[in-house]
C-alpha positions as CSV (number, residue, x, y, z in Angstrom):
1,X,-40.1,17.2,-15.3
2,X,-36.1,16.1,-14.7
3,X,-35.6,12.6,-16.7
4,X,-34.7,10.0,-14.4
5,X,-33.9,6.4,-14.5
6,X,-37.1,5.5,-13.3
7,X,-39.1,7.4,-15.8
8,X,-36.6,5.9,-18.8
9,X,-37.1,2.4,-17.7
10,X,-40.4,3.2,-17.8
11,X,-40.5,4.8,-21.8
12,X,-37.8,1.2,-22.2
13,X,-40.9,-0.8,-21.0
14,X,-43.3,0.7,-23.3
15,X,-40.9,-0.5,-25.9
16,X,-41.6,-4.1,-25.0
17,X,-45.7,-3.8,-24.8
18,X,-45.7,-1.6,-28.5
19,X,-43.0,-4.6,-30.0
20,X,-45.8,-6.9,-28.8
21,X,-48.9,-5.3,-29.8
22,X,-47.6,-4.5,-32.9
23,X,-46.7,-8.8,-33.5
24,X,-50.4,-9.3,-32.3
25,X,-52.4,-6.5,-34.7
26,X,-49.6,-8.3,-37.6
27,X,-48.9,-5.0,-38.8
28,X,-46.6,-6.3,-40.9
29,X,-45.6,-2.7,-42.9
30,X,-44.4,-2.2,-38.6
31,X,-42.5,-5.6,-38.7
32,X,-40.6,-4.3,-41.5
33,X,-39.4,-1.0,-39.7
34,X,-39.2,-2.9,-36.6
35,X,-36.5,-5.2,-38.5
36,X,-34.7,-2.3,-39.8
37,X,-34.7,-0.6,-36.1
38,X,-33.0,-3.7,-34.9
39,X,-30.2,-3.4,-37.1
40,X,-29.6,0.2,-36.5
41,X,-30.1,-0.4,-32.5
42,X,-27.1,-3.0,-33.3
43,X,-24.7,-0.7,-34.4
44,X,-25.8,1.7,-31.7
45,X,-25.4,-0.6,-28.8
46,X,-22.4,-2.0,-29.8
47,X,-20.5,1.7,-30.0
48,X,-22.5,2.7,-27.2
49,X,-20.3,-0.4,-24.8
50,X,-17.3,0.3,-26.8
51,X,-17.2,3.6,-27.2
52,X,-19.2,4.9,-24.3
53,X,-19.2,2.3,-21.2
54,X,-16.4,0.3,-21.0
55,X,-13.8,3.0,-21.2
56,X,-15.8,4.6,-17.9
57,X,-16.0,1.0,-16.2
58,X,-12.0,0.9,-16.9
59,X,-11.6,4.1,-15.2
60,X,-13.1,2.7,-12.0
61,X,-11.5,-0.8,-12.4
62,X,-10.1,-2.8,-10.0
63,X,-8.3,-6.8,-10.4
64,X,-12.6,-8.2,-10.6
65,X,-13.5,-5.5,-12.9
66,X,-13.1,-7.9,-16.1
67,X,-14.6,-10.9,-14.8
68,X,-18.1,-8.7,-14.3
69,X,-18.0,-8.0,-17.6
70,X,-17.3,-11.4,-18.7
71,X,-19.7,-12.0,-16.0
72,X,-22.5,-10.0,-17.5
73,X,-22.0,-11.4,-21.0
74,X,-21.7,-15.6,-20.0
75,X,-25.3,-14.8,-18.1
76,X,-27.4,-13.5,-21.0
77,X,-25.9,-16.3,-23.4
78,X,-27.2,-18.6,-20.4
79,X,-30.0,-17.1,-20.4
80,X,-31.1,-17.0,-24.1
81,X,-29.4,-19.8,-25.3
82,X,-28.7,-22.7,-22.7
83,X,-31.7,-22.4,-20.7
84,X,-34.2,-21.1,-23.1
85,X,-34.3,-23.8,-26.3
86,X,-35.2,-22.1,-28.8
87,X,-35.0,-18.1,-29.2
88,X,-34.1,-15.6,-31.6
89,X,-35.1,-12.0,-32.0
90,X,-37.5,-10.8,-34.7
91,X,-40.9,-13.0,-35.5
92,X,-41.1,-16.3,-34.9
93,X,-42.3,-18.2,-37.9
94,X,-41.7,-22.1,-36.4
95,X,-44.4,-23.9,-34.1
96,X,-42.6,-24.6,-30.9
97,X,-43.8,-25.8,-27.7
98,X,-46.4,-23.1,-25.1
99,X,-42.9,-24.2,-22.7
100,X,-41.2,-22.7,-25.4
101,X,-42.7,-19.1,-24.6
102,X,-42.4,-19.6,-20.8
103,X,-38.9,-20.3,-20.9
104,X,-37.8,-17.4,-23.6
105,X,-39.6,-15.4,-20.9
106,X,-37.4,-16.3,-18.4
107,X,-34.3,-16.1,-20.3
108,X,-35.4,-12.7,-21.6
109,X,-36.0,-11.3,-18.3
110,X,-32.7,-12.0,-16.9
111,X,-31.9,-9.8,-19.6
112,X,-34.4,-7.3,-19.3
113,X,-33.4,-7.0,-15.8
114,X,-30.0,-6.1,-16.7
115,X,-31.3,-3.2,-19.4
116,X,-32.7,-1.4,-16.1
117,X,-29.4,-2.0,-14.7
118,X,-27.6,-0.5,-17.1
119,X,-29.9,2.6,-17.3
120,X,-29.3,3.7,-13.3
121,X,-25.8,2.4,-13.4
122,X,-25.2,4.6,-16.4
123,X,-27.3,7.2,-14.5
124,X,-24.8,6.9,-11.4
125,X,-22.0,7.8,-13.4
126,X,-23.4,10.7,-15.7
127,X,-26.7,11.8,-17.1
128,X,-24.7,11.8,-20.5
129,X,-24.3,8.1,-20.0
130,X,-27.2,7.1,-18.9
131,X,-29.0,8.4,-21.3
132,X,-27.0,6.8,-23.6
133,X,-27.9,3.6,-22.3
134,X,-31.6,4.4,-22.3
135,X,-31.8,4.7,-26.3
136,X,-29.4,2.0,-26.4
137,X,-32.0,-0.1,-24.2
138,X,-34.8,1.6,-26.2
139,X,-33.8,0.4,-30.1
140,X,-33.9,-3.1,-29.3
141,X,-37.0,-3.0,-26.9
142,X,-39.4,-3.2,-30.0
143,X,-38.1,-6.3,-31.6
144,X,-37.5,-8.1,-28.4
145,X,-41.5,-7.5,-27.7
146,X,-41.9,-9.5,-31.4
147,X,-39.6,-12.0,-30.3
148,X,-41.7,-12.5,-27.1
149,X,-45.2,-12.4,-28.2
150,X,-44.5,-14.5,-31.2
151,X,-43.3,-17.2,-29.7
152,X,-46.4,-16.9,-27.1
153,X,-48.5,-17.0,-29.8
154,X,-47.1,-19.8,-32.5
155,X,-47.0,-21.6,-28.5
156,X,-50.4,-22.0,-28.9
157,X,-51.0,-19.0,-26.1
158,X,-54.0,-15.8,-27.6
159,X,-52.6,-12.4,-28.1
160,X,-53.9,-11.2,-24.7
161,X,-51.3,-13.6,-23.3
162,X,-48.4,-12.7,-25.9
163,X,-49.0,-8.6,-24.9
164,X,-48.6,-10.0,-21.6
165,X,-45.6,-11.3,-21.5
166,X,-44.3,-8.0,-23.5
167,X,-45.5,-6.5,-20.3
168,X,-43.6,-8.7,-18.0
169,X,-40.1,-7.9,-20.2
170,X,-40.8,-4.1,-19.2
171,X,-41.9,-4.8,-15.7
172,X,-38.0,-6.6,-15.1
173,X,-36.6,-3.7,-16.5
174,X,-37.9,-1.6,-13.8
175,X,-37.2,-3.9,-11.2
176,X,-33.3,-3.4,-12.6
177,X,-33.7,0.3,-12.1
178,X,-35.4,0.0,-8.4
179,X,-33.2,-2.8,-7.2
180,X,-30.3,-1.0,-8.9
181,X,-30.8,2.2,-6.6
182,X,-30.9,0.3,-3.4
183,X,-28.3,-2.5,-4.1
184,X,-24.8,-1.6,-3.3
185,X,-23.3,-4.7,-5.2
186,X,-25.4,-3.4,-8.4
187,X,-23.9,0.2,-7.8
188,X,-20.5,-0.9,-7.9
189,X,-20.7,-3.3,-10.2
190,X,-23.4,-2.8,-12.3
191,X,-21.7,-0.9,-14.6
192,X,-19.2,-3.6,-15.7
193,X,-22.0,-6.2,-15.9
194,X,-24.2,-3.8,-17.9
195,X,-21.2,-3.4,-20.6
196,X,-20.9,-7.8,-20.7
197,X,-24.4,-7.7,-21.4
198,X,-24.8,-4.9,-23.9
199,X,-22.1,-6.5,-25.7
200,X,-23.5,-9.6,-25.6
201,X,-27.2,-8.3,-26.8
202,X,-25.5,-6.6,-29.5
203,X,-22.9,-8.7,-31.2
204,X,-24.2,-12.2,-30.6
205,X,-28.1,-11.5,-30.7
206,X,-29.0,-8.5,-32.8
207,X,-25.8,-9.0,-35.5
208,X,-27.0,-12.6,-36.7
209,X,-30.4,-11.7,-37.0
210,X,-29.8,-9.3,-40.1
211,X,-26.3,-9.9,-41.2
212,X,-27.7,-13.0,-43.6
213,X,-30.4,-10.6,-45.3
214,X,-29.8,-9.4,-48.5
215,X,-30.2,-5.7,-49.9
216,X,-28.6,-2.3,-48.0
217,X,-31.0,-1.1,-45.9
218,X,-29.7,-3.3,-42.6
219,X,-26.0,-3.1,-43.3
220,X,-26.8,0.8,-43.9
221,X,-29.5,0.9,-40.8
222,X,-26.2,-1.2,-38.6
223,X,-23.6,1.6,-39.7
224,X,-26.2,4.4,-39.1
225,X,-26.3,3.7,-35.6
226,X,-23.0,3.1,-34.9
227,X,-22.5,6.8,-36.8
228,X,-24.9,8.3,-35.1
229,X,-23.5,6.9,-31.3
230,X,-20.4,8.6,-32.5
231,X,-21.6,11.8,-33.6
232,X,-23.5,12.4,-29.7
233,X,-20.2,11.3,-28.1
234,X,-18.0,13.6,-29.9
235,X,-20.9,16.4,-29.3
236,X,-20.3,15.8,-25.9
237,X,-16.4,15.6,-25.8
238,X,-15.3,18.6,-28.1
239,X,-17.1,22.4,-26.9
């Protein structure tokens, strides 16, 4: 069976429902591998938009070109941290408010939506790149299902609700890849959003969640997966 964005968003929405099983079973040996995925999905995102999308979306640019990307990167800091009062990735450990959970739903589907965006949009300008995008999408699906459901559940919400809502974070990445495949404004420009966003996720969400811990294994994890983005791009540029 040929891979396509559908079937990726898909295996990215799984992501979010195993993230928030895994919060709701506290499987807390997971957590811990969970929080070290997030740091290595850091380093691989961020190398992915660097390395991988933006010099594409600068091929294609025109005079609006930057200000999608700027664009794409103002909405999820809207999203997660303006309009949704109190969000972080990783386990919540604080009581907030059951409002609390609705609105980090919200703000985390805006940017959900986007990560089926940027899986078709990378899709529309090579497999290569699209796929790249997928696992880029995929490392940080599993901790943004912990973010979700524990702030559902320390809400004051049961764990049927919190697996929910992990749900609903894959279901808006679908709808990125459907509305992305019939939208013409998302096939033009989706790309350059996708890379504000990516860069966004990666350097002002994912980096501050691990950068304070101590020990090696997340500045090691956050190296690793900016190595290993390297090493499939230079696979794919030298024969």
């Amino acid at each position: 069976m040929a891979l396509t964005p559908l079937l990726l968003a898909l295996a990215a929405a799984a992501g979010n429902l195993i993230g928030a099983m895994v919060l709701v079973r506290q499987s807390r040996r997971s957590l811990g591998w969970i929080d070290t995925s997030l740091a290595f999905g850091a380093g691989f995102m961020l190398a992915t938009v660097l390395v991988g999308v933006l010099p594409e979306v600068f091929d294609q640019a025109d005079g609006a070109t930057p200000l999608f990307i700027l664009g794409g990167y103002l909405a999820v800091h809207l999203a997660h941290h303006v309009l949704t009062p109190h969000f972080h990735f990783g386990e919540e450990t604080h009581h907030v408010s059951a409002a609390a959970g609705l609105s980090a739903l919200l703000g985390l589907s805006v940017h959900s939506f986007f990560d089926g965006v940027a899986i078709a949009s990378g899709f529309l300008t090579s497999a290569h790149l699209g796929l790249l995008m997928f696992f880029a999408v995929l490392l940080h699906k599993l901790p943004e299902g912990v973010a979700i459901a524990s702030v559902v559940m320390v809400g004051g919400r049961p764990g049927r609700d919190a697996v929910l809502a992990g749900a609903a974070l894959g279901g808006a990445t679908v709808v990125g890849v459907l509305l992305t495949g019939i939208a013409e404004p998302l096939q033009t420009r989706g790309l350059a959003l996708a890379a504000g966003v990516t860069l966004y996720v990666a350097a002002s969400n994912l980096v501050p969640e691990f950068q304070h811990k101590r020990g090696w294994r997340s500045p090691l994890a956050f190296f690793g997966g900016a190595a290993a983005l390297l090493l499939v791009h230079l696979m794919d540029v030298v024969p």
